[in-house]
mmCIF file of the N, C-alpha and C atoms, coordinates in Angstrom:
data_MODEL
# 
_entry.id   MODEL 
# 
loop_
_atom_site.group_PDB 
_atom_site.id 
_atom_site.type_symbol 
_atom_site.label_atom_id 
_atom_site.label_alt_id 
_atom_site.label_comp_id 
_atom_site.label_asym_id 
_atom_site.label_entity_id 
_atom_site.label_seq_id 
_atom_site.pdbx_PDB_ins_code 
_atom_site.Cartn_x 
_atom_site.Cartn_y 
_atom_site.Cartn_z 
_atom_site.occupancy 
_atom_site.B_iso_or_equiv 
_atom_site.pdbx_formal_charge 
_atom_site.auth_seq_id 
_atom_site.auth_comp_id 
_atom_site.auth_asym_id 
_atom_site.auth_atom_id 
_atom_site.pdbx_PDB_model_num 
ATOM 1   N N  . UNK A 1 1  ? 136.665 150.461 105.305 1.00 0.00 ? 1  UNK A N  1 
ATOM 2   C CA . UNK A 1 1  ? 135.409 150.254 104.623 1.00 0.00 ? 1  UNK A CA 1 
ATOM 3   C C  . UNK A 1 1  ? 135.345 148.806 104.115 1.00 0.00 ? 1  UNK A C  1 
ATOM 4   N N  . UNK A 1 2  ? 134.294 147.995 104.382 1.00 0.00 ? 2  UNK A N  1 
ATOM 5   C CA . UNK A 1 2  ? 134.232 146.780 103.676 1.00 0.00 ? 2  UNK A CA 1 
ATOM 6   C C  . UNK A 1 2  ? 133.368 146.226 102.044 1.00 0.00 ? 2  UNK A C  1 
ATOM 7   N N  . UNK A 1 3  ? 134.508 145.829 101.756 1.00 0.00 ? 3  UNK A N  1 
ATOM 8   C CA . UNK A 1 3  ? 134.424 145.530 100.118 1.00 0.00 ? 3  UNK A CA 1 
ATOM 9   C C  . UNK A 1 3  ? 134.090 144.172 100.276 1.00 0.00 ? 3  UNK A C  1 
ATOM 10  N N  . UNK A 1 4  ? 132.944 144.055 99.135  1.00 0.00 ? 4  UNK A N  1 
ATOM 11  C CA . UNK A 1 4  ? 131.829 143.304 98.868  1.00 0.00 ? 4  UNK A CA 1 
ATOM 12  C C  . UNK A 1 4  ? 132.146 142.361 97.861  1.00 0.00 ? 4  UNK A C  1 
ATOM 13  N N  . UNK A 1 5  ? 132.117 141.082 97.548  1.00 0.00 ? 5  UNK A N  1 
ATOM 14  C CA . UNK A 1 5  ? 132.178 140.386 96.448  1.00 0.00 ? 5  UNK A CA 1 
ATOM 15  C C  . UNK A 1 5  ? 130.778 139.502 96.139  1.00 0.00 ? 5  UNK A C  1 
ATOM 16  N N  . UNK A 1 6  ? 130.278 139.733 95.013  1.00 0.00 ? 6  UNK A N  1 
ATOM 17  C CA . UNK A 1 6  ? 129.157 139.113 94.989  1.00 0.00 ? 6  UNK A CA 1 
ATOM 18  C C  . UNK A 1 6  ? 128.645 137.944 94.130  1.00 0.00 ? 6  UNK A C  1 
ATOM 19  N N  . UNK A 1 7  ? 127.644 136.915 93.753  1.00 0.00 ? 7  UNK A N  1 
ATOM 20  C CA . UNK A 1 7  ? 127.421 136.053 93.741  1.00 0.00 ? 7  UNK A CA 1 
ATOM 21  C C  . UNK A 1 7  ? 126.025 135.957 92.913  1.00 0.00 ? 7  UNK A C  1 
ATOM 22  N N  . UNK A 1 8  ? 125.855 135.001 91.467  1.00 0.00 ? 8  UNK A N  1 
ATOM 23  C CA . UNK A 1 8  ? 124.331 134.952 91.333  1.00 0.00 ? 8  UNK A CA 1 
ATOM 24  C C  . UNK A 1 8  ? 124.176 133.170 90.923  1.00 0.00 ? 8  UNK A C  1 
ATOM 25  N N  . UNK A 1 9  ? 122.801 132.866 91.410  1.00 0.00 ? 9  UNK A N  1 
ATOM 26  C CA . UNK A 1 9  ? 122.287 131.531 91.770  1.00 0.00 ? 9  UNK A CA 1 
ATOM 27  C C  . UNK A 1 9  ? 120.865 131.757 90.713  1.00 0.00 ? 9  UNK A C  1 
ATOM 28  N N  . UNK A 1 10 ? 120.379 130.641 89.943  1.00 0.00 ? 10 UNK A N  1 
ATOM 29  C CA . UNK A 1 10 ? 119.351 130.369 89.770  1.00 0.00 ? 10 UNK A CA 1 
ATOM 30  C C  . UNK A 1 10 ? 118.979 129.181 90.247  1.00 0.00 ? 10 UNK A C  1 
ATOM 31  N N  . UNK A 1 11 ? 117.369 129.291 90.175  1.00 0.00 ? 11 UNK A N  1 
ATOM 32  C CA . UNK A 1 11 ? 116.660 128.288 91.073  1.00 0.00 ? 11 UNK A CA 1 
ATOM 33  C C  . UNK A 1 11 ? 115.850 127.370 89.490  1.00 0.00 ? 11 UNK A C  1 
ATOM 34  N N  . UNK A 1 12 ? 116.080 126.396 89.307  1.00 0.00 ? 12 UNK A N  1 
ATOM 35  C CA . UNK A 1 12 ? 115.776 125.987 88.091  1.00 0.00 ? 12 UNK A CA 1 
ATOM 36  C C  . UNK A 1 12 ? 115.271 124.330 88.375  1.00 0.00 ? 12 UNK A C  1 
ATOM 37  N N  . UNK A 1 13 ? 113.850 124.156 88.566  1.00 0.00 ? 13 UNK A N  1 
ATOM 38  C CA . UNK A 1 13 ? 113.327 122.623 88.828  1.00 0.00 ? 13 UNK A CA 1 
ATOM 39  C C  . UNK A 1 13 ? 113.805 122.478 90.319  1.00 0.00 ? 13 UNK A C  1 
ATOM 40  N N  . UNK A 1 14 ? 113.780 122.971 90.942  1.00 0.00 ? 14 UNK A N  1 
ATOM 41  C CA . UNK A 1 14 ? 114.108 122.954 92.918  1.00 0.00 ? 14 UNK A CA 1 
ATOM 42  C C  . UNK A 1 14 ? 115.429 122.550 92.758  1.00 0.00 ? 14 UNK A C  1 
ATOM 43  N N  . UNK A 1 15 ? 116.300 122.932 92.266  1.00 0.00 ? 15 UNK A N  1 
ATOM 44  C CA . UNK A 1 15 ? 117.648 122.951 92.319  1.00 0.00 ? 15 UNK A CA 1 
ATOM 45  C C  . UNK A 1 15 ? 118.454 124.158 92.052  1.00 0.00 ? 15 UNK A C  1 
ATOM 46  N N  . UNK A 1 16 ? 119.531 124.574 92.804  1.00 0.00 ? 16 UNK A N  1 
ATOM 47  C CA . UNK A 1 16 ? 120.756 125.571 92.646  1.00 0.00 ? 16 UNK A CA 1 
ATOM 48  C C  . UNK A 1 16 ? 121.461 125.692 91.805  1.00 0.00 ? 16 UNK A C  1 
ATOM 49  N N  . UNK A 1 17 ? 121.215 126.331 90.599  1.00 0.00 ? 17 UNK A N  1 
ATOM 50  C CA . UNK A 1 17 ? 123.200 126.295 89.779  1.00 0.00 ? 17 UNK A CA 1 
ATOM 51  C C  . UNK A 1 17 ? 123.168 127.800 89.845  1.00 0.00 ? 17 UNK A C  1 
ATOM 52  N N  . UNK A 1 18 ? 124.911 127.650 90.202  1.00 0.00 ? 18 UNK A N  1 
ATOM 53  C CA . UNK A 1 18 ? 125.644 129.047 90.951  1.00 0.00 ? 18 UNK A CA 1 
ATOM 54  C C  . UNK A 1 18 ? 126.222 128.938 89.726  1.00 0.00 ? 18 UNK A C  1 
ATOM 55  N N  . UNK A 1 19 ? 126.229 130.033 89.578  1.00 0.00 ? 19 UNK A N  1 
ATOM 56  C CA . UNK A 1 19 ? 126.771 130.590 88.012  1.00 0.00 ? 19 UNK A CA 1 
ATOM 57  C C  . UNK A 1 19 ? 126.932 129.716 86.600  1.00 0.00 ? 19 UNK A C  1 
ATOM 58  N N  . UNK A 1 20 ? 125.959 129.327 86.681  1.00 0.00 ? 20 UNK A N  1 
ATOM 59  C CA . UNK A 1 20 ? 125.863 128.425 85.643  1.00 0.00 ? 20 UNK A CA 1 
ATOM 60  C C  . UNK A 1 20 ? 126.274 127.042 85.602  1.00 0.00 ? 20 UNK A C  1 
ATOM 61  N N  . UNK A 1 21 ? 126.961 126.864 86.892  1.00 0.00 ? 21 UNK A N  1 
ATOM 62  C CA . UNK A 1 21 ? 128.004 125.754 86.997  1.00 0.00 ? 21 UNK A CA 1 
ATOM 63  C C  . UNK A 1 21 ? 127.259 124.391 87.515  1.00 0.00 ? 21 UNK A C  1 
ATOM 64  N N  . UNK A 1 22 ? 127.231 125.156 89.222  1.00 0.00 ? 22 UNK A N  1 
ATOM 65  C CA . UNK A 1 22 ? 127.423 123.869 89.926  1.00 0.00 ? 22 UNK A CA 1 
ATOM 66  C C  . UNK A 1 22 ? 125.700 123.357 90.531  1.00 0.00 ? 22 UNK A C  1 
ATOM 67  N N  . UNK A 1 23 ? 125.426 122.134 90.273  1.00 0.00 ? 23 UNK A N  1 
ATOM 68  C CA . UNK A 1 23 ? 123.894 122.072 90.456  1.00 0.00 ? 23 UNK A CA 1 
ATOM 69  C C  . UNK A 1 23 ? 123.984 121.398 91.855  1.00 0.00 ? 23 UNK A C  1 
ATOM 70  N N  . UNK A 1 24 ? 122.867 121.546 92.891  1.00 0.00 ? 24 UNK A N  1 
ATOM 71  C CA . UNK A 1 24 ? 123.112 121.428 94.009  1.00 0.00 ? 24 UNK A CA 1 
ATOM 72  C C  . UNK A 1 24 ? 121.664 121.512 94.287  1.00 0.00 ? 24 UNK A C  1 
ATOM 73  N N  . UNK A 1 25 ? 120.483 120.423 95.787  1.00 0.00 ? 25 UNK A N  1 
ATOM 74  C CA . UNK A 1 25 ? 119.357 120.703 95.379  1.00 0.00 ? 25 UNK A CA 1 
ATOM 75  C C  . UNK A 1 25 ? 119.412 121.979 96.157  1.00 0.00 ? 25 UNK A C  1 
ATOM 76  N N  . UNK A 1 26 ? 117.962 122.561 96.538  1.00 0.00 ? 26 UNK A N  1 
ATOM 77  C CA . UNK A 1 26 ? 117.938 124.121 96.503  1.00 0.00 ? 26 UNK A CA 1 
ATOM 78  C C  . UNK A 1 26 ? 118.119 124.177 98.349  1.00 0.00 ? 26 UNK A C  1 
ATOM 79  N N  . UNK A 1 27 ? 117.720 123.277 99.199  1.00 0.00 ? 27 UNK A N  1 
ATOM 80  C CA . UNK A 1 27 ? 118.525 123.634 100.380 1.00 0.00 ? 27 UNK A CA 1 
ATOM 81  C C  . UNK A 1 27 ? 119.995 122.971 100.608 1.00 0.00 ? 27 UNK A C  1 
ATOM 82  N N  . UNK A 1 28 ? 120.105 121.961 100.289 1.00 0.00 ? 28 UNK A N  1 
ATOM 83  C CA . UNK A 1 28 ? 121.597 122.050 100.374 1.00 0.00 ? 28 UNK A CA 1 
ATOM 84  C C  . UNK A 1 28 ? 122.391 122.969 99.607  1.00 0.00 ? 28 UNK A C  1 
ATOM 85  N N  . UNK A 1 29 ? 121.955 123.825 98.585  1.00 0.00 ? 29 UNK A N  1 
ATOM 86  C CA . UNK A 1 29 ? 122.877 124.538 98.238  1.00 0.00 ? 29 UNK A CA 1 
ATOM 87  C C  . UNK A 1 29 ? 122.414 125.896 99.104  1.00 0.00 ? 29 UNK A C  1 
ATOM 88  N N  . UNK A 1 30 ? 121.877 126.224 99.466  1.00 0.00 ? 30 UNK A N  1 
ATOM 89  C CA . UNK A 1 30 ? 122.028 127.250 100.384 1.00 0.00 ? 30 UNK A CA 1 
ATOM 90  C C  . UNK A 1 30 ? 122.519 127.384 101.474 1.00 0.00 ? 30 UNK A C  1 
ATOM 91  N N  . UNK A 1 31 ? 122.170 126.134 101.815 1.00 0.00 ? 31 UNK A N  1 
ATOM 92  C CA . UNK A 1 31 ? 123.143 125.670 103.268 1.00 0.00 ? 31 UNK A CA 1 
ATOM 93  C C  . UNK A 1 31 ? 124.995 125.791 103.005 1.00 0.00 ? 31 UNK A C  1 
ATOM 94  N N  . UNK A 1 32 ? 125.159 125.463 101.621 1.00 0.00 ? 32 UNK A N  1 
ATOM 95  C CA . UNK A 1 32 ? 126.412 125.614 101.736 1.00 0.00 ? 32 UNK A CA 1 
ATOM 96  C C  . UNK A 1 32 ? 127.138 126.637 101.505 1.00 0.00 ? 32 UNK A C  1 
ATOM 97  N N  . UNK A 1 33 ? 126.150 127.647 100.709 1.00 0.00 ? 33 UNK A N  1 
ATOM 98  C CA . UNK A 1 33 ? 126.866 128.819 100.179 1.00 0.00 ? 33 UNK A CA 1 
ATOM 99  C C  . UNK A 1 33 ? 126.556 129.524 101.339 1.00 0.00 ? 33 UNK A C  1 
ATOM 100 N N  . UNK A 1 34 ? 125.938 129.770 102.470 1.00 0.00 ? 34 UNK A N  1 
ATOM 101 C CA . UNK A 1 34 ? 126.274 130.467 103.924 1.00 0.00 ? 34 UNK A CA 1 
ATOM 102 C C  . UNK A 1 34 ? 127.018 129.692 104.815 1.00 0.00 ? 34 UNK A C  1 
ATOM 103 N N  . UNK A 1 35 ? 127.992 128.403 104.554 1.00 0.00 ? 35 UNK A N  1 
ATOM 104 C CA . UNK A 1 35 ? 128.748 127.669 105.508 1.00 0.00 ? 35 UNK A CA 1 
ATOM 105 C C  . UNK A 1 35 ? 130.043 127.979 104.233 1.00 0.00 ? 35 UNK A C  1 
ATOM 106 N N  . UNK A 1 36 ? 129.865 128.815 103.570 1.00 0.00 ? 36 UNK A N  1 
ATOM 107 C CA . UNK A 1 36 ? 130.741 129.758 103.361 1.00 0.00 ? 36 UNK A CA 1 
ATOM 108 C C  . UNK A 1 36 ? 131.442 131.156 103.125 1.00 0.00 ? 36 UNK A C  1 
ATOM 109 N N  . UNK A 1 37 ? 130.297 131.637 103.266 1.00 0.00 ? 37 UNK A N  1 
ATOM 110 C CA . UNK A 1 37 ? 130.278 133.165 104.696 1.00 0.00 ? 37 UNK A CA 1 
ATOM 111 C C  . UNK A 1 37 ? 129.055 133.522 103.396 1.00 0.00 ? 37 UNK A C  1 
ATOM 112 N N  . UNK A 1 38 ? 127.942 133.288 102.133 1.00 0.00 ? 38 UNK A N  1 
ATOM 113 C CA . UNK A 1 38 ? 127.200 134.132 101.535 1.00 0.00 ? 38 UNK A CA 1 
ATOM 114 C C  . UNK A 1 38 ? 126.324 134.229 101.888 1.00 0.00 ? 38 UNK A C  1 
ATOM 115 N N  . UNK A 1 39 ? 125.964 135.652 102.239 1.00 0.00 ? 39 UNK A N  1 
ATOM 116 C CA . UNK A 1 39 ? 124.471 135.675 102.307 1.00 0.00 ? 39 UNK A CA 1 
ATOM 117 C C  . UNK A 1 39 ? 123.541 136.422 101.657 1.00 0.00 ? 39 UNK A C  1 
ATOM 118 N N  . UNK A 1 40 ? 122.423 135.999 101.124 1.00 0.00 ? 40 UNK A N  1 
ATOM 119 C CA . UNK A 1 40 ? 121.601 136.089 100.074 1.00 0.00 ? 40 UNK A CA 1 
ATOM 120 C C  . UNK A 1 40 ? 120.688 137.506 100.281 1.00 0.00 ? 40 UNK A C  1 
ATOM 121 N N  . UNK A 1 41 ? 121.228 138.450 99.737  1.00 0.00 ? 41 UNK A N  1 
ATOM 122 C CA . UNK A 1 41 ? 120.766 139.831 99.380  1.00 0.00 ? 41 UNK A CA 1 
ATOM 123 C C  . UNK A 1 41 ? 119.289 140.133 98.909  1.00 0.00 ? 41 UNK A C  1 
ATOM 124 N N  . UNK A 1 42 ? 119.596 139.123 98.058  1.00 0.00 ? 42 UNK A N  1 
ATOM 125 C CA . UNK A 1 42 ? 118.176 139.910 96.936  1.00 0.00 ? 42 UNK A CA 1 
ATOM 126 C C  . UNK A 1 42 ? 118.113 138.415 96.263  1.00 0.00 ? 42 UNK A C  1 
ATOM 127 N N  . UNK A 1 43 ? 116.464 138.899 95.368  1.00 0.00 ? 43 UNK A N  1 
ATOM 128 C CA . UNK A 1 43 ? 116.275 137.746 94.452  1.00 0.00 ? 43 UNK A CA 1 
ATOM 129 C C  . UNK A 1 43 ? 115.251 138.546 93.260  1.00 0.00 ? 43 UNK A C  1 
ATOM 130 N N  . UNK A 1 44 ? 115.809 138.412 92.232  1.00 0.00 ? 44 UNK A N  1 
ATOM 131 C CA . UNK A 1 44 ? 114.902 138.615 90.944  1.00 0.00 ? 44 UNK A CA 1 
ATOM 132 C C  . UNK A 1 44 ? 114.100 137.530 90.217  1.00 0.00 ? 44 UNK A C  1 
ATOM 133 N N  . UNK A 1 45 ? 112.445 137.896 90.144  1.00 0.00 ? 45 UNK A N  1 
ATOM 134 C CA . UNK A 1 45 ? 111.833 136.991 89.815  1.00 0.00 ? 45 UNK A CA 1 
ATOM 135 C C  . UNK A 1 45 ? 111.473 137.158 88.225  1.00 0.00 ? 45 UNK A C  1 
ATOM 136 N N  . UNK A 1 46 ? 112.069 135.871 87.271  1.00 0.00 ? 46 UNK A N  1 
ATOM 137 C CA . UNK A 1 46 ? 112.077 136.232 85.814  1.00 0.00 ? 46 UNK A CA 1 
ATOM 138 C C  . UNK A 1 46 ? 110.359 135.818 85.309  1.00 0.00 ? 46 UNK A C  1 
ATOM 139 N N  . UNK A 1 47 ? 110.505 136.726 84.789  1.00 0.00 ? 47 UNK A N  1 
ATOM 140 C CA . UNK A 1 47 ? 109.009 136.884 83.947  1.00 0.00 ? 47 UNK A CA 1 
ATOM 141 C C  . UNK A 1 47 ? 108.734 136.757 82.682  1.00 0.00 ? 47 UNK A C  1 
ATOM 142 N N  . UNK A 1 48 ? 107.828 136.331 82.103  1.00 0.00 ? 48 UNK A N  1 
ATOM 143 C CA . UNK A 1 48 ? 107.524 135.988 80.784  1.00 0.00 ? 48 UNK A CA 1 
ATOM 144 C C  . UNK A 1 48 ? 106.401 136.078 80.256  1.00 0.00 ? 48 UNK A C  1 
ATOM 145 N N  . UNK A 1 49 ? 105.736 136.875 79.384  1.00 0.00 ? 49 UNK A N  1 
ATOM 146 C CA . UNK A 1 49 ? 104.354 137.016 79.349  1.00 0.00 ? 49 UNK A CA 1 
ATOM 147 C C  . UNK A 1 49 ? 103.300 136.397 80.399  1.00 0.00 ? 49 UNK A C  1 
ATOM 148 N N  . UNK A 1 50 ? 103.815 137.293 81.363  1.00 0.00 ? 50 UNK A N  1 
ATOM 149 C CA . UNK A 1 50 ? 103.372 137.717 82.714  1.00 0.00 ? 50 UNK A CA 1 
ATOM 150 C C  . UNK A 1 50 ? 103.010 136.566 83.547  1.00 0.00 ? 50 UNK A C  1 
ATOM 151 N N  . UNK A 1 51 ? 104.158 135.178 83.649  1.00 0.00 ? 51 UNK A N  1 
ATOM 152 C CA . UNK A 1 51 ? 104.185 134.064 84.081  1.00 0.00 ? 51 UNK A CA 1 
ATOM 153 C C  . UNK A 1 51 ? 105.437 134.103 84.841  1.00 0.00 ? 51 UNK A C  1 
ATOM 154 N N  . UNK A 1 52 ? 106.061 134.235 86.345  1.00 0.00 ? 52 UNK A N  1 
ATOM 155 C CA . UNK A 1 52 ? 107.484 133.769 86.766  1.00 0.00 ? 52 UNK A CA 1 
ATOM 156 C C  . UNK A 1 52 ? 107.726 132.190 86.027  1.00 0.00 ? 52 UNK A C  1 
ATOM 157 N N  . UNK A 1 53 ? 108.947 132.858 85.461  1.00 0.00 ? 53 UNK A N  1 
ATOM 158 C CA . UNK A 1 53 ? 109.413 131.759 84.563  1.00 0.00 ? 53 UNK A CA 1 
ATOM 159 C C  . UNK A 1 53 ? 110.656 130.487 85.608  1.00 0.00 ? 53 UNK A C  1 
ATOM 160 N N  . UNK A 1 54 ? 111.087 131.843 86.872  1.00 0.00 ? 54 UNK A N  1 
ATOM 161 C CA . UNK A 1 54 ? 112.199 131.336 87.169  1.00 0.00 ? 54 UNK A CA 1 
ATOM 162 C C  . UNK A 1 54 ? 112.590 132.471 88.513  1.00 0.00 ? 54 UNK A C  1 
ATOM 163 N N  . UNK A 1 55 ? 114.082 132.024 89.058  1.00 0.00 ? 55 UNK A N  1 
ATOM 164 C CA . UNK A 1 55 ? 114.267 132.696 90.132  1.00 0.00 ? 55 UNK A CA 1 
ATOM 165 C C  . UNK A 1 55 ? 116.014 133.007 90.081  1.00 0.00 ? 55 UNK A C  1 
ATOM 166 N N  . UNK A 1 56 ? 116.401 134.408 90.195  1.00 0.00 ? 56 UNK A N  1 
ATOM 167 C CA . UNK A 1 56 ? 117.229 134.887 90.049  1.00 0.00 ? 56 UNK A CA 1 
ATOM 168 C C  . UNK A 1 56 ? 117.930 135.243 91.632  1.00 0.00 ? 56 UNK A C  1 
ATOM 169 N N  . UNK A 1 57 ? 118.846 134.296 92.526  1.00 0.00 ? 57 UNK A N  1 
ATOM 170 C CA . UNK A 1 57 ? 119.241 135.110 93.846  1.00 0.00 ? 57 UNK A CA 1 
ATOM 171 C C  . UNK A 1 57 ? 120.652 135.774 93.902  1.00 0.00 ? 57 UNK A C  1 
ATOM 172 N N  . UNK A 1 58 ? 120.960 136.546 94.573  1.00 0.00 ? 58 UNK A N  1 
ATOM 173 C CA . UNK A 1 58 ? 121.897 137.514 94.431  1.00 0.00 ? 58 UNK A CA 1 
ATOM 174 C C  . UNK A 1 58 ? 122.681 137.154 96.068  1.00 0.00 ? 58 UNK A C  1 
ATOM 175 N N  . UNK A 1 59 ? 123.878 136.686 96.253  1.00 0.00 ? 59 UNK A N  1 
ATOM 176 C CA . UNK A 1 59 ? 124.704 136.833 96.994  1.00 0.00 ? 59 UNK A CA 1 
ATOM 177 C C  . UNK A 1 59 ? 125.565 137.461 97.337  1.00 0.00 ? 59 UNK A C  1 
ATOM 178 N N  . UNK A 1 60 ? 125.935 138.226 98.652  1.00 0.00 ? 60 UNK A N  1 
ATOM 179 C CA . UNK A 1 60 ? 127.096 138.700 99.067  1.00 0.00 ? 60 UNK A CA 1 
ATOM 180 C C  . UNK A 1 60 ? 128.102 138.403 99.961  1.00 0.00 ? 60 UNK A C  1 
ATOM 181 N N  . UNK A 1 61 ? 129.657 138.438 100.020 1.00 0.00 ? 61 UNK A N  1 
ATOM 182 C CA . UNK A 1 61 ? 130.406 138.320 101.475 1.00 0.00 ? 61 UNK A CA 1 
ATOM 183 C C  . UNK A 1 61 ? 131.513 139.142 101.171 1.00 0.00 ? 61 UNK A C  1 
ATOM 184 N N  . UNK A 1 62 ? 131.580 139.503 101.963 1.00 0.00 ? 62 UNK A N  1 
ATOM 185 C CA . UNK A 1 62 ? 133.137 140.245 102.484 1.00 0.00 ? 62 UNK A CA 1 
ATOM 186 C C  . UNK A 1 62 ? 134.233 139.921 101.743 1.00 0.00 ? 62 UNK A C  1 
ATOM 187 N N  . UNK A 1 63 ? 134.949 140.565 101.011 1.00 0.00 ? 63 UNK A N  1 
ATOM 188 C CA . UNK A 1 63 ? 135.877 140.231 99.978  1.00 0.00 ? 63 UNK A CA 1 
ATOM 189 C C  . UNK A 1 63 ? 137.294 139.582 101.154 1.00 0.00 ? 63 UNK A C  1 
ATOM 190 N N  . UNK A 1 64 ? 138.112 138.525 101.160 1.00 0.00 ? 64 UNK A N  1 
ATOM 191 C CA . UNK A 1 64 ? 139.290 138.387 102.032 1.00 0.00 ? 64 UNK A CA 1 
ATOM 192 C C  . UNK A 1 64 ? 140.139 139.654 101.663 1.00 0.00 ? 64 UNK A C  1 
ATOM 193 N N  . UNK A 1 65 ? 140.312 140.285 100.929 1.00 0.00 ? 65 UNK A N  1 
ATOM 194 C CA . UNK A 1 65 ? 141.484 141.594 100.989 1.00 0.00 ? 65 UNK A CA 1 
ATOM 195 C C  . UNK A 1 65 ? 140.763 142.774 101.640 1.00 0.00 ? 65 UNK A C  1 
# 
């Protein structure tokens, strides 16, 4: 059975930060997080008195064990 490790990205001013960390603009960081096996599941769109405030994406890959 394959075990899943997963991944979350916000999209903040057309740029990537992956877990809070690493800022990257928004296609090169996608480009890199699938030229390292993730691929992007899902995306939650944050809301705020009924305005998307922001963008929530959800990554997955294959755990190495």
């Amino acid at each position: 059975m394959t075990r899943w490790e997963y991944l979350t990205a916000e999209i903040e001013n057309d740029m990537l930060v992956v877990e809070g960390e690493h800022r990257q603009s928004l296609r090169g960081g996608m480009n890199y997080l699938g030229s390292q096996g993730w691929e992007l599941v899902s995306h939650i769109d944050r809301i705020r008195l009924g305005h998307t405030t922001g963008h929530t994406l959800i990554f997955k890959r294959p755990t190495e064990s």
